[in-house]
Short mmCIF file of the C-alpha atoms (twelve columns), coordinates in Angstrom:
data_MODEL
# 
_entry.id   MODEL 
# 
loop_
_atom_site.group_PDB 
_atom_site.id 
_atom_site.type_symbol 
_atom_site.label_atom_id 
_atom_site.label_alt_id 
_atom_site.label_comp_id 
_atom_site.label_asym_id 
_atom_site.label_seq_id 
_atom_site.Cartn_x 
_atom_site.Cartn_y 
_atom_site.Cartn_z 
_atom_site.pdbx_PDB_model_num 
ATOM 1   C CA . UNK A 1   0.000   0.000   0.000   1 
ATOM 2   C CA . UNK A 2   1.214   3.346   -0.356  1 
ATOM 3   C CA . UNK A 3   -0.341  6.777   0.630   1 
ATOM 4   C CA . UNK A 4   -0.733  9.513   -1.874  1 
ATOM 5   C CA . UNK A 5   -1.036  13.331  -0.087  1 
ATOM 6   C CA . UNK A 6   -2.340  16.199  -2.396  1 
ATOM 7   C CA . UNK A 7   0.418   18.618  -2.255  1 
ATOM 8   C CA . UNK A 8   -2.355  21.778  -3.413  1 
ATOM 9   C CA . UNK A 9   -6.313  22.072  -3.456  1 
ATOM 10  C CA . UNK A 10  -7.276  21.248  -6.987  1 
ATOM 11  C CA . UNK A 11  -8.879  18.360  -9.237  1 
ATOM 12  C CA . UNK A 12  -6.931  15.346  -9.634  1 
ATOM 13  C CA . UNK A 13  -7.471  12.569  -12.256 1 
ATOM 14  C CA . UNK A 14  -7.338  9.077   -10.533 1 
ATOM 15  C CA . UNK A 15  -6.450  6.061   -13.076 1 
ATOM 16  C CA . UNK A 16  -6.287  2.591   -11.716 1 
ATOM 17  C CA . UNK A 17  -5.886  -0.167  -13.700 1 
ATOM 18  C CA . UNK A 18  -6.448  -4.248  -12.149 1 
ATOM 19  C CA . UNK A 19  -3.978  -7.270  -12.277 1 
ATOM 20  C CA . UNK A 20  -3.813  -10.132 -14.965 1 
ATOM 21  C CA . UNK A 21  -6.298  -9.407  -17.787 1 
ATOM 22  C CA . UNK A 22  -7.936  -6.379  -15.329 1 
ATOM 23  C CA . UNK A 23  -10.375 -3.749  -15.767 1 
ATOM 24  C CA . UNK A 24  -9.723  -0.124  -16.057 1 
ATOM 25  C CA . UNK A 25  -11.276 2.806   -14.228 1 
ATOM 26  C CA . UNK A 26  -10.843 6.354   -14.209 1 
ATOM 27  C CA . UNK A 27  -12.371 9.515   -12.884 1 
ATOM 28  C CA . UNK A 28  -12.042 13.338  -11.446 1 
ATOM 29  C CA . UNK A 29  -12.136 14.263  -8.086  1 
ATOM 30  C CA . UNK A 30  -11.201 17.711  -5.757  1 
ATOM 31  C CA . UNK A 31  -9.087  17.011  -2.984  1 
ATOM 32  C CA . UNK A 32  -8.198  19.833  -0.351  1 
ATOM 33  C CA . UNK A 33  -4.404  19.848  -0.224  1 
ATOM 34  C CA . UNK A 34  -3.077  17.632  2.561   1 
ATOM 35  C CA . UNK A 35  -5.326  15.279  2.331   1 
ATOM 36  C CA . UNK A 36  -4.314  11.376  2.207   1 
ATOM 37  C CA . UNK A 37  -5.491  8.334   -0.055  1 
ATOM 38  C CA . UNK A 38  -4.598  5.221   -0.090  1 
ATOM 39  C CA . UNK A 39  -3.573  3.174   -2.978  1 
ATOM 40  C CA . UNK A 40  -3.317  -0.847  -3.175  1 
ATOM 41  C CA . UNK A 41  -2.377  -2.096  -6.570  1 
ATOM 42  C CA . UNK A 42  -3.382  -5.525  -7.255  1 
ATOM 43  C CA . UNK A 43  -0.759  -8.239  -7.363  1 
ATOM 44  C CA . UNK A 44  -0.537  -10.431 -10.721 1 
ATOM 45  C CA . UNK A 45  -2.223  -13.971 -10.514 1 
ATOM 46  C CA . UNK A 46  0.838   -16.991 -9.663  1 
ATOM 47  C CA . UNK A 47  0.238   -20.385 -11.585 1 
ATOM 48  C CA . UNK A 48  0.635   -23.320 -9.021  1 
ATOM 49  C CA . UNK A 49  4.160   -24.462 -9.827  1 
ATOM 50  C CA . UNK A 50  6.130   -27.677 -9.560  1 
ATOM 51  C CA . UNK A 51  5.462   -30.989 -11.353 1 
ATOM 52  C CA . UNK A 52  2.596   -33.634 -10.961 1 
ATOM 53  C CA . UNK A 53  4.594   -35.538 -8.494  1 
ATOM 54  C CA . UNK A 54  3.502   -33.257 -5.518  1 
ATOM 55  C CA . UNK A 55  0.783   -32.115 -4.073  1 
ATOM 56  C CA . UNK A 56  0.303   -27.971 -3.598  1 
ATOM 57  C CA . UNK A 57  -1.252  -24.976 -3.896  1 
ATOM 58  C CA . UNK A 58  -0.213  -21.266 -4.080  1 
ATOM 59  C CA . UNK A 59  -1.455  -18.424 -1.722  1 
ATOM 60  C CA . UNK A 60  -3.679  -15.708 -2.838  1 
ATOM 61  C CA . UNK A 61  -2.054  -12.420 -4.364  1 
ATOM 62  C CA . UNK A 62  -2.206  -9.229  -2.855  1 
ATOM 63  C CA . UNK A 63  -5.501  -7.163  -2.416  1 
ATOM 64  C CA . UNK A 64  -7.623  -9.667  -3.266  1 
ATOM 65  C CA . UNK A 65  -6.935  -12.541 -5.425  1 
ATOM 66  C CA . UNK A 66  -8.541  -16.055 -4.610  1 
ATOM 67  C CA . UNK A 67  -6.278  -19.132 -3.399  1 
ATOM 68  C CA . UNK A 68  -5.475  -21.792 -5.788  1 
ATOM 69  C CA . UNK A 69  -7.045  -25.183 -4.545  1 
ATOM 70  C CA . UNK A 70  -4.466  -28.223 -3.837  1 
ATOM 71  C CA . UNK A 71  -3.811  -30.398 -6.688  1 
ATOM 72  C CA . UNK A 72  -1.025  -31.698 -8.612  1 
ATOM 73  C CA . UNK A 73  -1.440  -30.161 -11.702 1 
ATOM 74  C CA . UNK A 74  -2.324  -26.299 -13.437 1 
ATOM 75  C CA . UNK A 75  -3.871  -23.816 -11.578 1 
ATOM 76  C CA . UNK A 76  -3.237  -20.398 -10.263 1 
ATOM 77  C CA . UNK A 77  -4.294  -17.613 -8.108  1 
ATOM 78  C CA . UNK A 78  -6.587  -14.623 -8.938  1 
ATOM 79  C CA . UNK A 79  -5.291  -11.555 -10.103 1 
ATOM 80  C CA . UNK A 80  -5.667  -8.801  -7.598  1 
ATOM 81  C CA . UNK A 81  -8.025  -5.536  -7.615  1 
ATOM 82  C CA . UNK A 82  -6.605  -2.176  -7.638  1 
ATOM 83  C CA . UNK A 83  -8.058  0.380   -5.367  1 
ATOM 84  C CA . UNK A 84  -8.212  4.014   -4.001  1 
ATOM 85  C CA . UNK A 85  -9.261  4.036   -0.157  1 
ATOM 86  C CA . UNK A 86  -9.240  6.551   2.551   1 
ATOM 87  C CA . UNK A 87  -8.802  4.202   5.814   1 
ATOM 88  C CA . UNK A 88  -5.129  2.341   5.675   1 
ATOM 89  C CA . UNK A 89  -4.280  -0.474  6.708   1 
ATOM 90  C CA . UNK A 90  -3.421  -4.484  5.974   1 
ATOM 91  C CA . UNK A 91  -5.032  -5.239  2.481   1 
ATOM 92  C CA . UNK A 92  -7.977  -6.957  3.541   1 
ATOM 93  C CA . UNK A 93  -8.647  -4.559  6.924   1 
ATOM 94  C CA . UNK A 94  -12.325 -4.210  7.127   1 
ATOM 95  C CA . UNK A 95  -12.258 -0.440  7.633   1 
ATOM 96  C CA . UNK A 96  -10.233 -0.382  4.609   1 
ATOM 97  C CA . UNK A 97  -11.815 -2.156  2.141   1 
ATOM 98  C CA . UNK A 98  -15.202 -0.774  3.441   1 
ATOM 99  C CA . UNK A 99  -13.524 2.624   2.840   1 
ATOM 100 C CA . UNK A 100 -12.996 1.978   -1.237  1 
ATOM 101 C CA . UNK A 101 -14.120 4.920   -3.770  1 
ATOM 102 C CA . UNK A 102 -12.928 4.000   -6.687  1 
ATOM 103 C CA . UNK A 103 -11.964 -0.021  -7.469  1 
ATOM 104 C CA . UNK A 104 -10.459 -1.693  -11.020 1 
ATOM 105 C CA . UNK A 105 -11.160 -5.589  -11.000 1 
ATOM 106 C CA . UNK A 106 -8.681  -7.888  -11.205 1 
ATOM 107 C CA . UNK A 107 -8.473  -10.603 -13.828 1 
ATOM 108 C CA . UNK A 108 -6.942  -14.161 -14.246 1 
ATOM 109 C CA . UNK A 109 -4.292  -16.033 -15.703 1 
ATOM 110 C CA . UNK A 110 -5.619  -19.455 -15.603 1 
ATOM 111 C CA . UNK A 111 -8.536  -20.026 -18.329 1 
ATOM 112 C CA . UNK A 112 -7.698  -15.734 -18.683 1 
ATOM 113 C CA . UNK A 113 -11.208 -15.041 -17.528 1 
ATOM 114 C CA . UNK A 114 -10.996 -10.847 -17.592 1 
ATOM 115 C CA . UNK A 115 -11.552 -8.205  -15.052 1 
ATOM 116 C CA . UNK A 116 -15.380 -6.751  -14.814 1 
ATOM 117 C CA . UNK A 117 -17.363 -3.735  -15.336 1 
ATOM 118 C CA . UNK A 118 -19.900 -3.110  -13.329 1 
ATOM 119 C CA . UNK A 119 -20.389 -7.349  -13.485 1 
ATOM 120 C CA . UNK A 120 -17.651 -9.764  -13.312 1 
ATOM 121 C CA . UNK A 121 -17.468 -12.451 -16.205 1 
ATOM 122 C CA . UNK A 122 -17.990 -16.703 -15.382 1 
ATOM 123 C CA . UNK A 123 -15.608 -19.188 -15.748 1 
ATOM 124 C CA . UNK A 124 -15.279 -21.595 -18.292 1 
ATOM 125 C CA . UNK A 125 -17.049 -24.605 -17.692 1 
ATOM 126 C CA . UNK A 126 -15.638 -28.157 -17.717 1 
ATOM 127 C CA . UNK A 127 -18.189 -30.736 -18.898 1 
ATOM 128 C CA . UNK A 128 -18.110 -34.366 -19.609 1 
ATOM 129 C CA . UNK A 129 -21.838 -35.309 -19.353 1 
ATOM 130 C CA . UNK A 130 -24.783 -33.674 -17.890 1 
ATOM 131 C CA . UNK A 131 -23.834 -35.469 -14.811 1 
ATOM 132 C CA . UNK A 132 -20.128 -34.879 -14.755 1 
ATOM 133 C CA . UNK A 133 -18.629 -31.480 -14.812 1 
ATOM 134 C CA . UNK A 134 -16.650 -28.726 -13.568 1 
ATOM 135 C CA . UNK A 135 -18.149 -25.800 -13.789 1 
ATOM 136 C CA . UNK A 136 -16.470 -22.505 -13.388 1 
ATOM 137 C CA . UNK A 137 -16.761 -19.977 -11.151 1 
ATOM 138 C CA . UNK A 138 -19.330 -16.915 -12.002 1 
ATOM 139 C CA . UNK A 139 -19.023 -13.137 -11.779 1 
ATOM 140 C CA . UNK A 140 -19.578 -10.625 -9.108  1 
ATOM 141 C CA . UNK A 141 -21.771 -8.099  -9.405  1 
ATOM 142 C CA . UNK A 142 -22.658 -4.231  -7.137  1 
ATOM 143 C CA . UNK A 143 -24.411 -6.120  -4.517  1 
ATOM 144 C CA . UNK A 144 -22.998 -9.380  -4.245  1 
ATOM 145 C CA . UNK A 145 -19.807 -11.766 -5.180  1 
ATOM 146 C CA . UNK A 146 -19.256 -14.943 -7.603  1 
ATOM 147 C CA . UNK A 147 -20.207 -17.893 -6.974  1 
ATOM 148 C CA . UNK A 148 -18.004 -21.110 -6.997  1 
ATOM 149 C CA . UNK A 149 -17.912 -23.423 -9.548  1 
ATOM 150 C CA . UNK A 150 -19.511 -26.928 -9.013  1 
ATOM 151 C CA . UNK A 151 -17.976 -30.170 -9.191  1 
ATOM 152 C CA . UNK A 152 -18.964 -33.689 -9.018  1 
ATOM 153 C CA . UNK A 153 -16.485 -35.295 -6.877  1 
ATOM 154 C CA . UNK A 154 -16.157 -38.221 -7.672  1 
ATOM 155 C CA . UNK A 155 -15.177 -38.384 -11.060 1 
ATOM 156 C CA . UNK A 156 -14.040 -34.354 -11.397 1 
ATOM 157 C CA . UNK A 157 -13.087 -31.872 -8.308  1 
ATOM 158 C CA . UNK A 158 -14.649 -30.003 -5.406  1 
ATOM 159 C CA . UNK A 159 -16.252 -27.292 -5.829  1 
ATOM 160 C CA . UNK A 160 -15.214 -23.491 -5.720  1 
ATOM 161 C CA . UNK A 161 -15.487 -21.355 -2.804  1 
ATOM 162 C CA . UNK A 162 -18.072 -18.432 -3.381  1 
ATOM 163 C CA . UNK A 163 -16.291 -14.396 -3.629  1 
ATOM 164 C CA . UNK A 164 -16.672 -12.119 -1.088  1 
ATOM 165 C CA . UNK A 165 -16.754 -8.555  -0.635  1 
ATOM 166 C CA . UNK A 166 -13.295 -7.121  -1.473  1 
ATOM 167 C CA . UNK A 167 -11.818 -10.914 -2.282  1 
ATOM 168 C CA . UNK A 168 -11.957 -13.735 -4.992  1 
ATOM 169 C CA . UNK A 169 -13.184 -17.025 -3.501  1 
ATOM 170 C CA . UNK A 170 -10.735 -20.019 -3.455  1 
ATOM 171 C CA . UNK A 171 -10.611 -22.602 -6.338  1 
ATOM 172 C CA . UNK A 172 -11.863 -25.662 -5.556  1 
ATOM 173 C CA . UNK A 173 -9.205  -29.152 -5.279  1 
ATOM 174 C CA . UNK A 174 -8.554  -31.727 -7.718  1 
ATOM 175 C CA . UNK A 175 -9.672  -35.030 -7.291  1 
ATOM 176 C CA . UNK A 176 -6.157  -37.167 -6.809  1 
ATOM 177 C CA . UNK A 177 -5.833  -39.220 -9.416  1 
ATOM 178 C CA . UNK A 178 -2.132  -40.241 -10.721 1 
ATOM 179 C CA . UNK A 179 -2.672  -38.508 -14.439 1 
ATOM 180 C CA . UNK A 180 -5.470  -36.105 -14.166 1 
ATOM 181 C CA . UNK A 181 -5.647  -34.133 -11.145 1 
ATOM 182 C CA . UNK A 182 -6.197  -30.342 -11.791 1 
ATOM 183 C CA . UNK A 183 -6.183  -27.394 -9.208  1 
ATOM 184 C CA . UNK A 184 -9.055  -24.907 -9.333  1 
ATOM 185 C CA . UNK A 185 -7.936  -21.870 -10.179 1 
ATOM 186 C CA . UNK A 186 -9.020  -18.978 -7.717  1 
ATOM 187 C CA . UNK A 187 -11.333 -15.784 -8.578  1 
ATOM 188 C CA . UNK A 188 -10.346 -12.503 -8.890  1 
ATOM 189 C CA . UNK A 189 -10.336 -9.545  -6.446  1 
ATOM 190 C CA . UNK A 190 -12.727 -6.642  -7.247  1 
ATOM 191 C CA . UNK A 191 -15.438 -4.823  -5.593  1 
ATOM 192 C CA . UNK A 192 -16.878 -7.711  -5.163  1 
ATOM 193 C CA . UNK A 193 -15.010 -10.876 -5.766  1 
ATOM 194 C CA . UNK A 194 -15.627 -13.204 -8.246  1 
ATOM 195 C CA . UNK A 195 -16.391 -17.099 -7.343  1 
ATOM 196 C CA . UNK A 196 -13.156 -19.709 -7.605  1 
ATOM 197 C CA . UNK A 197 -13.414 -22.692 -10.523 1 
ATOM 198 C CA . UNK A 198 -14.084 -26.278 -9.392  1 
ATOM 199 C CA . UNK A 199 -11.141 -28.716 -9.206  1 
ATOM 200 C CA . UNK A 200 -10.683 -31.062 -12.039 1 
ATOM 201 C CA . UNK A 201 -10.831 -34.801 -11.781 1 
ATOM 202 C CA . UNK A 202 -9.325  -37.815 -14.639 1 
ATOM 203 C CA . UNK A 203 -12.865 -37.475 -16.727 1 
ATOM 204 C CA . UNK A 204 -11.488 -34.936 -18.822 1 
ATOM 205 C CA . UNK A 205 -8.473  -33.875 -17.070 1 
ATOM 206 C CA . UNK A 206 -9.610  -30.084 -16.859 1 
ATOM 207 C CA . UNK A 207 -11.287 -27.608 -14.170 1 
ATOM 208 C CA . UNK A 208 -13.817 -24.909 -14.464 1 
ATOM 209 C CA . UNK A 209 -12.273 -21.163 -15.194 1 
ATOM 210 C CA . UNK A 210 -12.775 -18.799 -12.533 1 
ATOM 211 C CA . UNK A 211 -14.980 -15.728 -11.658 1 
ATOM 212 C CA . UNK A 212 -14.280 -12.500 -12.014 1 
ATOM 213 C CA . UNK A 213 -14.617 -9.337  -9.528  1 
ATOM 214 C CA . UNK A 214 -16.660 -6.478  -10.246 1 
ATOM 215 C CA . UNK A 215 -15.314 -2.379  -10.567 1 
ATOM 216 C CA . UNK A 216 -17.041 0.216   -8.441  1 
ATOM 217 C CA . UNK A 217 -16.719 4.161   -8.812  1 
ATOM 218 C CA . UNK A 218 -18.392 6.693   -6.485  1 
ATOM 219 C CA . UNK A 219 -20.252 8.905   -8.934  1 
ATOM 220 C CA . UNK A 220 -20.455 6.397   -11.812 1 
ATOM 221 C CA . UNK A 221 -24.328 5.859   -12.535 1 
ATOM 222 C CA . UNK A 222 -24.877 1.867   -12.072 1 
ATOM 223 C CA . UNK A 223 -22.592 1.183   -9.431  1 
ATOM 224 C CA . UNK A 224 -24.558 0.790   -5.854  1 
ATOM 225 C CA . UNK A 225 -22.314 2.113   -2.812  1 
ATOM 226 C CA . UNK A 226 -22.130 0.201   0.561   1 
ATOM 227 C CA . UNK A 227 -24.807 2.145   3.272   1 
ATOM 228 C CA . UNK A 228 -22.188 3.313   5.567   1 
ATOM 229 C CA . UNK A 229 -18.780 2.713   7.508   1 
ATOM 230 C CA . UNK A 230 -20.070 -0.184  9.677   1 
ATOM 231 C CA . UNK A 231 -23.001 -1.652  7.419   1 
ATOM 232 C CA . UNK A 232 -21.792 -3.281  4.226   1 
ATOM 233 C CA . UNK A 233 -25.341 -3.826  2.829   1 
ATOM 234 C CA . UNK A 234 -26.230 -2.166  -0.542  1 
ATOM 235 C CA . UNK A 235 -27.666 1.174   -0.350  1 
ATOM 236 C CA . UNK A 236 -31.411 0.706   -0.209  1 
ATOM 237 C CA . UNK A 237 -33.545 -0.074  -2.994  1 
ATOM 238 C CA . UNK A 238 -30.167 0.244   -5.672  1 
ATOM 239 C CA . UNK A 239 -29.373 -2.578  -8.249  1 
ATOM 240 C CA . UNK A 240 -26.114 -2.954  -10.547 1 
ATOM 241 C CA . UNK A 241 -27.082 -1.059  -13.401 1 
ATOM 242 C CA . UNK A 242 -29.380 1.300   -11.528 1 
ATOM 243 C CA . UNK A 243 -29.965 4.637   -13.096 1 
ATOM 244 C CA . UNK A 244 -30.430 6.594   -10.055 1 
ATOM 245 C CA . UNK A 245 -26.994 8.396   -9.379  1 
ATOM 246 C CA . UNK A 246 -27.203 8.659   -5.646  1 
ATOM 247 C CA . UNK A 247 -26.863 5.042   -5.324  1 
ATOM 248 C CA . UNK A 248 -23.732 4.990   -6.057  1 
ATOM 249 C CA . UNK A 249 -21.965 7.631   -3.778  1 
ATOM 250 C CA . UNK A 250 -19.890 6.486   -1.313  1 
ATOM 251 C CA . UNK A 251 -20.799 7.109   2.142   1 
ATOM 252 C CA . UNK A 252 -17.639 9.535   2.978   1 
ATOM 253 C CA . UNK A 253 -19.059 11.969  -0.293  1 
ATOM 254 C CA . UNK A 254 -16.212 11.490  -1.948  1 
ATOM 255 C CA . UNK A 255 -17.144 11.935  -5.434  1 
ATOM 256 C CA . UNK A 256 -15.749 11.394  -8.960  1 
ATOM 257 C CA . UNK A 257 -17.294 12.588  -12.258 1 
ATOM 258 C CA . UNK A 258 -16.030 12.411  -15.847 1 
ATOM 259 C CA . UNK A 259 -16.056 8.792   -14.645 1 
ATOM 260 C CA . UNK A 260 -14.595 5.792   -17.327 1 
ATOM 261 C CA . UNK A 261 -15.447 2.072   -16.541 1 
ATOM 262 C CA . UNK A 262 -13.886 -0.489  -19.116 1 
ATOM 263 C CA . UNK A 263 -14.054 -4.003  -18.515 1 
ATOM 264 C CA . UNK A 264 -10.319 -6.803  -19.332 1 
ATOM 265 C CA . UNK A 265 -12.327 -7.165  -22.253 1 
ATOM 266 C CA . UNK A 266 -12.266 -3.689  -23.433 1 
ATOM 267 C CA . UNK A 267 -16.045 -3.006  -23.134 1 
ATOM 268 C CA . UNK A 268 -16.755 -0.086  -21.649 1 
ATOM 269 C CA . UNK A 269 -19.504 0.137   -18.910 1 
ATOM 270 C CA . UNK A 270 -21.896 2.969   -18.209 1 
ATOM 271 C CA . UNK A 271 -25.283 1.909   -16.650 1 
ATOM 272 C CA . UNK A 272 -25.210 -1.174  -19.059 1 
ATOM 273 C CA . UNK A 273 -22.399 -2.913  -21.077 1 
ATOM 274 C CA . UNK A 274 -21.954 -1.059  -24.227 1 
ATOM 275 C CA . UNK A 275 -19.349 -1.815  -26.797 1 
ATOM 276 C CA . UNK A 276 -15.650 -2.249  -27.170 1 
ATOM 277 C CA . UNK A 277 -13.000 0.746   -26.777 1 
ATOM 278 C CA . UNK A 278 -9.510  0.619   -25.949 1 
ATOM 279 C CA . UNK A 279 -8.309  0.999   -22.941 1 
ATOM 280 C CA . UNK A 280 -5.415  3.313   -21.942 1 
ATOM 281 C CA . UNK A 281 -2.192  2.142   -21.398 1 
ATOM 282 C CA . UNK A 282 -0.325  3.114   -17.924 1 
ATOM 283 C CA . UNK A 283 3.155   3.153   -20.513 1 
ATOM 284 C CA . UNK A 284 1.101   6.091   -22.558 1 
ATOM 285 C CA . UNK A 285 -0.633  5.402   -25.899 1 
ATOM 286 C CA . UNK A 286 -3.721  3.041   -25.807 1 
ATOM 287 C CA . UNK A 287 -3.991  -1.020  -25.313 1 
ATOM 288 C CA . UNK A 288 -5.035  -2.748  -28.963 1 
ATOM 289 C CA . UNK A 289 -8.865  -3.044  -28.903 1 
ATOM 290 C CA . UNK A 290 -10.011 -5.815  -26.321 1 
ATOM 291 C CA . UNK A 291 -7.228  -6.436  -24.959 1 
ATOM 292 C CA . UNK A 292 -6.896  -5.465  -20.573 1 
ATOM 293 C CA . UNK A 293 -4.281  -4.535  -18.529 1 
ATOM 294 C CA . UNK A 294 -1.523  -7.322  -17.882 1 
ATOM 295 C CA . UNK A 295 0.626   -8.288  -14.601 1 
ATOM 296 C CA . UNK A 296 0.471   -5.976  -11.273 1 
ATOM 297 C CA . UNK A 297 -2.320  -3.580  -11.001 1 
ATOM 298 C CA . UNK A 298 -1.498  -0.134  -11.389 1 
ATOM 299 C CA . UNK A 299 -2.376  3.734   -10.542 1 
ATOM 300 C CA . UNK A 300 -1.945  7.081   -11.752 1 
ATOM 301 C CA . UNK A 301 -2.868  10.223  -10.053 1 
ATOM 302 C CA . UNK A 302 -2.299  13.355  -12.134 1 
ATOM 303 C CA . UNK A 303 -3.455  17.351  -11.027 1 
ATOM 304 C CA . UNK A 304 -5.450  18.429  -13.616 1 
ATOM 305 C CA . UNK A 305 -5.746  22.252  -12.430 1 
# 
């Protein structure tokens, strides 16, 4: 984490960017001078490494990322959300996280399931039959996380643990078999996280993708703020893709307008999905047309007058 203090009183552009295949936000705010933020950049996603001789899993990534379940073969963590907050603090501090006003979504490496708008995207799914599967993990969303993926056991994996708010939800564990045994690969971080992929069993020797995390802006009509500083329910009576305004301002009033949402796969979000444009790059220029942001998450805070 690192803390950004306006050196005058004037309107600042705030551009973050989310790990892996993540989503890109943007907006401008007025800050008095003096006055702190806090900015977490999501770590990149880590593939489960070593060979199918052992058994392991890999640790979530910073600020957000979901766990890789325990296999001996593929997987990988969630990429990790990029953030501006105004309480510091350890990544996942509840005070922090419930203090977000402006979050980028973080995508994945494994199955490269991208960073959300104001919804996350699902998971591949895994399928054999209609009664053996492993089904990926699904996309948060304003109001709530991912779900995980389903598996059946005894032929595939475990299933995916559901998001939650602020963190991807763990991918589920493979099913040990001595040649197909396949980690679940863990959801992203976002506003909401998305859900982890099911382990993979020797049916077909695969695992369902993961979910994606949503992005949140306060000011951006669609997104639905938290109610306050202690209650993490939605803002009464506001839905993702609401067109009511005041649903999405933050509780502190912190407010951004000239707001930009664009999803990992370059669609840009206002109340609804709408169609592809490239995103910025953090380097300068633009990204090619649906492609996201790759590796760590990033920021950029530049006075505009």
């Amino acid at each position: 984490a690192q803390t950004f203090t306006a050196p005058v009183t004037g309107t600042y552009k705030i551009e973050l960017w989310g790990a892996s295949n993540g989503s890109y936000t943007s907006g401008l705010i007025t800050l008095n001078a003096n006055t702190n933020l806090y900015v977490y950049t999501g770590g990149a996603g880590i593939p489960r490494s070593g060979d199918n001789s052992e058994d392991k899993t890999v640790a979530g990534t910073f600020n957000g990322g979901g766990l890789c379940g325990t296999a001996k073969g593929h997987g990988a963590t969630g990429g990790g959300a990029t953030d501006i907050r105004l309480v510091s603090g350890a990544w996942d501090n509840v005070e922090g996280l419930n203090s977000r006003i402006m979050v980028a979504a973080g995508g994945t490496i494994d199955e490269a399931t991208r960073g959300g708008g104001l919804n996350g995207y699902k998971g591949a799914d895994a399928i054999y039959s209609s009664t053996q599967y492993s089904k990926g993990g699904t996309g948060a969303s304003q109001t709530a996380p991912g779900t995980g993926g389903a598996g059946t056991e005894s032929n595939y994996g475990y299933n995916g643990a559901n998001g939650v708010f602020g963190k991807g939800g763990t991918g589920g564990n493979g099913i040990h078999h001595s040649n197909y045994n396949y980690a679940g690969p863990g959801g992203s971080g976002g506003y909401y996280g998305g859900g982890g992929g099911a382990g993979g069993g020797y049916m077909t020797g695969s695992r369902g993708g993961p979910g994606t995390g949503s992005s949140y802006i306060s000011g951006h009509t669609g997104c639905v703020a938290i109610t306050s500083s202690s209650n993490r329910n939605p803002k009464s009576g506001c839905t993702t893709g609401t067109t009511n305004n005041a649903c999405s301002i933050h509780y502190s009033n912190y407010t951004f307008n000239s707001t930009l949402m664009i999803d990992g796969y370059g669609y840009k979000w206002t109340n609804t999905k709408g169609s592809q444009e490239k995103m910025p790059n953090p380097s300068g220029g633009y990204y090619n047309l649906g492609v996201g942001h790759s590796g760590s998450g990033y920021a950029k805070i530049t006075l505009v007058n």
